[in-house]
N, C-alpha and C positions, 0 to 999 in steps of 0.2 A: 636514227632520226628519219622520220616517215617523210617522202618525198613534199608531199601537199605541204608540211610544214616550212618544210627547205622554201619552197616558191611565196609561204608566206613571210618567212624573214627578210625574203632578196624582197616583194614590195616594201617590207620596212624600208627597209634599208635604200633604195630608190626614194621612195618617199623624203624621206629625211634628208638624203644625196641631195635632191632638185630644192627643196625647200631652202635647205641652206645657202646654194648656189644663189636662189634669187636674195636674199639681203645681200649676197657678194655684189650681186650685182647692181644691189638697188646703190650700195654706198660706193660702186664704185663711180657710178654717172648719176648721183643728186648731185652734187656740185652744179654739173653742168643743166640738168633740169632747173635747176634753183634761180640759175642766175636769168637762161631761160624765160621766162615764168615772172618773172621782173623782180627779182628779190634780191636782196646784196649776198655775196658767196657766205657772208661770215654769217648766215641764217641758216646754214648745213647744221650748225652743229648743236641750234638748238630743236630744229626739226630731229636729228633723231634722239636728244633728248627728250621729246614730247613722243618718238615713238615707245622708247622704254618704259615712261608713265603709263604707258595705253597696254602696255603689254602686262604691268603689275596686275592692274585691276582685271584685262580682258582675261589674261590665261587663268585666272582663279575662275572667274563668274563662266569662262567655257568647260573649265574642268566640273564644276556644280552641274551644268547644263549636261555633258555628258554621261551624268550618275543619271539623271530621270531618264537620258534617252535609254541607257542599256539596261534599265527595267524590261523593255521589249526587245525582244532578239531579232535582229534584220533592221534596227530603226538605224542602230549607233553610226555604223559603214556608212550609207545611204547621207546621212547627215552631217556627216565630215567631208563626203565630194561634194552636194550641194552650198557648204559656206565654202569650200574650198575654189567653186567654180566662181563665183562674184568675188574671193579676193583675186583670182586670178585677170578674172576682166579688169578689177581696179590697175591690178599691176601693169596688164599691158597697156592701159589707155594712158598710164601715165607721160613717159616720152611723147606721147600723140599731142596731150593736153600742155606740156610746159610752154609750147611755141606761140601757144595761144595768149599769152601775156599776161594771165589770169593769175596771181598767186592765192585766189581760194578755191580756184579748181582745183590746183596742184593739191592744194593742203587738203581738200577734202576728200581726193581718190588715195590720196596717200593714208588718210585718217581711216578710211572705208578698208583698207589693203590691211592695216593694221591689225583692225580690230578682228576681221575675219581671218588673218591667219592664225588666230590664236587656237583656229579648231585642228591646227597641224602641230600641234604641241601635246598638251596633256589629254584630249580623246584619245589617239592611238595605243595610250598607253592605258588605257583602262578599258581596251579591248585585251590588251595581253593578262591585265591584271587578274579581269573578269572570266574572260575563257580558255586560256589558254592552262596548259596543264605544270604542274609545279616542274616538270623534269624540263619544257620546252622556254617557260619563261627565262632561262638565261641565255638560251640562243638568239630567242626574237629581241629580245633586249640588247644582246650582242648585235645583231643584227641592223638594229637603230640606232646604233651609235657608231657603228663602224662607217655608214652612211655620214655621218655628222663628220667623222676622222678624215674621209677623202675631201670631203666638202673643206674642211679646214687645211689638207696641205694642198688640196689646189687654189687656193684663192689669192695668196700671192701670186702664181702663174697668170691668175685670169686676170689679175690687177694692171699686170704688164700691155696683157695681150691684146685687151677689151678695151683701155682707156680711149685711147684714138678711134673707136668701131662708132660706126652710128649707130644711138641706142635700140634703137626701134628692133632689130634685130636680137639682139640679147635679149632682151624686154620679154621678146613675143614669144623665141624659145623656152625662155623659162616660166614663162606663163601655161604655155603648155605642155611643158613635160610637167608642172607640179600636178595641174589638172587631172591629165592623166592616171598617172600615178595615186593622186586621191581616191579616184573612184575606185581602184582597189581593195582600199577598203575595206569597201561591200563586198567583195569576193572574201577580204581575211576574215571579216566577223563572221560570215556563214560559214567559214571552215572551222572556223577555234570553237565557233558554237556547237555544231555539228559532231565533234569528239568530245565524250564525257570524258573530264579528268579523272584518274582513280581517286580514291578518299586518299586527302593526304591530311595531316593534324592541323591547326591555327598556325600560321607563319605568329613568329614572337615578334611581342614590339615594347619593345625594351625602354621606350621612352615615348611620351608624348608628340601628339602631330607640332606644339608650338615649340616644344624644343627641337625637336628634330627641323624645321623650319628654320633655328636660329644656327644651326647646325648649318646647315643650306648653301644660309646666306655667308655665313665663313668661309666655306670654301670655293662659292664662286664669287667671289671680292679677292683669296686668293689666286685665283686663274685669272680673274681680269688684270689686276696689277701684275704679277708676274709675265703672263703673253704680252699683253696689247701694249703695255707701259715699259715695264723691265727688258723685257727680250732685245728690242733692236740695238738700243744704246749697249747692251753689254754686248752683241754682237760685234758690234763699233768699237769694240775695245781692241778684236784682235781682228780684223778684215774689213772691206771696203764697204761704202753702202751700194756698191752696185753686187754685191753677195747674197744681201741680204733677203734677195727673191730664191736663191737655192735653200740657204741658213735657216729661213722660218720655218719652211713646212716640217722642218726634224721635230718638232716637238710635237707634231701630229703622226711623225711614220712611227715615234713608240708609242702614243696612243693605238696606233694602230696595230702591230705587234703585239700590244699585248690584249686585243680582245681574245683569242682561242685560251691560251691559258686563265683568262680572268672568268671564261664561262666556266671549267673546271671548278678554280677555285670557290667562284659563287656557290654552286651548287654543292661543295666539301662544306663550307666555313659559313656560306651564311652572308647575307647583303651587309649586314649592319658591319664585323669586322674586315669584311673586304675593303669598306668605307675608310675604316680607321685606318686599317694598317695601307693604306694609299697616301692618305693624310699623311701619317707617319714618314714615310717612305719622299713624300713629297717635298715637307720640310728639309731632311737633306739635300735633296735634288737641288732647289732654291736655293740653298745656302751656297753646295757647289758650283752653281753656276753663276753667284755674285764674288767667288772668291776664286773662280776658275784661272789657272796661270798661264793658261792659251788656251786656242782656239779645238784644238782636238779633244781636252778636258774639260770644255764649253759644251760643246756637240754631245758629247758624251751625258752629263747631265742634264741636257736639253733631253735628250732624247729620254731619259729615265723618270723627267718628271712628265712630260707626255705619258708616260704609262701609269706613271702615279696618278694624272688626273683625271686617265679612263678607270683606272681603278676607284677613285671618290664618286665619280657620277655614273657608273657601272650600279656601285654598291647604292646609290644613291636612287638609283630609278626604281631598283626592288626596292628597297626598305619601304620608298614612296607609298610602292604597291601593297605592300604589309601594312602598314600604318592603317591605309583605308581599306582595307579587306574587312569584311564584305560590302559592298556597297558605296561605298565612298571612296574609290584609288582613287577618281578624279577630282575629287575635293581636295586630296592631298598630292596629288601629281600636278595638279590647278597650282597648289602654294609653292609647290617647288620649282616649279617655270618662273612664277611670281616672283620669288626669294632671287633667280638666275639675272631676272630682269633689273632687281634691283641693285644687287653688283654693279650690272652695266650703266644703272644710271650713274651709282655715283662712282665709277670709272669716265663715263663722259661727263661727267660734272666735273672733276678732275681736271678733265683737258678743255671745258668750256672756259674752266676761268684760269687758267694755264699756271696751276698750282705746281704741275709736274716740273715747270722750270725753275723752279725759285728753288737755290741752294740747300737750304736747309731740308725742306719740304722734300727733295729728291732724293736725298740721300735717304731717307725713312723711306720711302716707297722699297728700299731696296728688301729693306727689314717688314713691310709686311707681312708680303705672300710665309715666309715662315711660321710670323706669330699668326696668322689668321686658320693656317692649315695645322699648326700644334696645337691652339685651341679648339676647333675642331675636334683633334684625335683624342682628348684629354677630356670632351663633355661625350664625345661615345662611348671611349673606356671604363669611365664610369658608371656612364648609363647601363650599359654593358654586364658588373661586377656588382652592382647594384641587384641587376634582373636576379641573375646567379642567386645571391644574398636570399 
């Protein structure tokens, strides 16, 4: 692996790090902006319902936006740290702006924050689509996700540590380390542009961008309901809730363990099976960890479907980038941010209208992360066996 590449997957991977951090941080002091800002606390949870909306439509229409920019080499970089610097500005002015008593300043730096982060989602990834070479696209991919992996088992940490901090200070670091880190960039596009790929054949795409979409959406509606919903309560079965800030982030350290071998694999097997057989793999995990008989056989398949679900969104960011090769990854990395966001909506839609506590209703959450990620495994397999055919 040629150094220059190394330096461009660690900015991925920073990139993605600080990006993450800041929604840690946004959700973990809107509460207190909220109320702030003159608005009653129980409007958290529809503000970031209204951010998830914003993010459906923005991440596709920035991924479109992306495809004309990397028609010209040197525009795409350049054009990701520019929208990336005005959401930054929104981000930091927010804590500035809650005090002010306003709630449609709030809402509308928040609305402004939104919509411009959406150029730190699927562009980045239609620079690797675009330039980068078939042997290096599973590093820098590994790269931006493993970024995403620390971001996710530190955010319980931060949750603890941050809540009593005056915002203003979160806020502003994390506004500018993403800055930063954005402008990079412009240094990764001039580099992946800069090395001709060798001729490598057409990546296969075995199924349609709308099924592979519906594809998408299954498995991150299975991640949202199993993390965000499932996990703590079953934690609760065998330890305290004061644990629960060690306990969560294991489902990120196997995400995390398993990028070096899932870049291996990729590049053996291919995006699209790597997808499945995670799916696959996943559904176990989920089941063991709803029928786990303590706590050490809890951890255990925590940590397994952590890896399972770097393995679905691993195989998930290639396939994306096959899908829309040539010319369109962003169109199709645009739907699958799209598809992530709309998991999340109707996961907080879930807990806006507090479905997750009504008896019956809970006890199926348990069971869907299985059926969501078996279906899944079972419309790739075919798709799959189908291509073969």
């Amino acid at each position: 692996m040629h150094t220059p590449t190394v330096r461009t997957g660690l900015v991925f991977a920073l990139l993605q790090l600080f990006f993450t951090l800041t929604w840690t941080v946004y959700v973990i002091f809107l509460p207190q902006l909220v109320v702030q800002a003159g608005l009653p606390k129980s409007a958290v949870i529809w503000i970031l319902l209204l951010d998830q909306l914003v993010f459906v439509f923005a991440d596709w229409a920035m991924g479109a936006k992306a495809d004309r920019a990397a028609q010209v080499v040197g525009r795409l970089g350049p054009l990701i740290g520019l929208i990336t610097l005005v959401s930054a500005i929104a981000f930091l002015l927010l804590p500035f702006a809650a005090p002010q008593g306003s709630p449609l300043l709030l809402l509308a730096l928040t609305l402004v924050w939104t919509i411009t982060s959406s150029a730190l989602r699927a562009p980045p990834l239609v620079l690797i689509g675009k330039y980068a070479a078939a042997g290096a696209k599973p590093w820098l991919s590994a790269s931006w996700l493993f970024g995403l992996g620390v971001a996710g088992a530190l955010a319980p940490y931060l949750t603890i540590q941050l809540r009593d901090m005056d915002p203003r200070l979160p806020f502003a670091l994390s506004a500018i380390a993403v800055a930063v880190a954005a402008w990079g960039m412009a240094w990764a596009e001039r580099h992946l542009a800069s090395e001709t790929p060798a001729a490598a054949p057409p990546p296969a795409k075995p199924l349609p961008v709308a099924a592979f979409l519906l594809v998408v959406v299954l498995v991150a509606l299975g991640f949202q309901v199993h993390f965000a919903l499932n996990s703590a309560p079953l934690y609760l079965r065998h330890a305290t809730p004061a644990e629960l800030g060690q306990l969560m982030p294991l489902f990120w350290v196997g995400f995390n363990l398993a990028m070096l071998p899932l870049t291996w694999a990729i590049r053996r097997h291919g995006d699209f099976k790597v997808m499945a057989a995670g799916a696959l793999v996943g559904v176990i995990a989920v089941i063991a960890s709803a029928q786990a008989p303590g706590l050490q056989a809890l951890i255990a398949a925590q940590v397994i479907a952590g890896a399972a679900w770097a393995a679905i969104i691993f195989g998930a960011f290639g396939a994306a980038m096959a899908l829309g090769h040539t010319g369109r990854e962003g169109y199709s990395c645009g739907g699958m941010h799209a598809m992530f966001a709309v998991a999340a909506l109707l996961r907080i839609g879930v807990v806006a209208l507090q479905l997750h506590q009504l008896p019956g209703f809970a006890s199926q959450l348990t069971l869907l992360p299985a059926l969501s990620w078996g279906l899944a495994a079972l419309l790739l397999i075919a798709a799959l066996a189908r291509s073969r055919g």
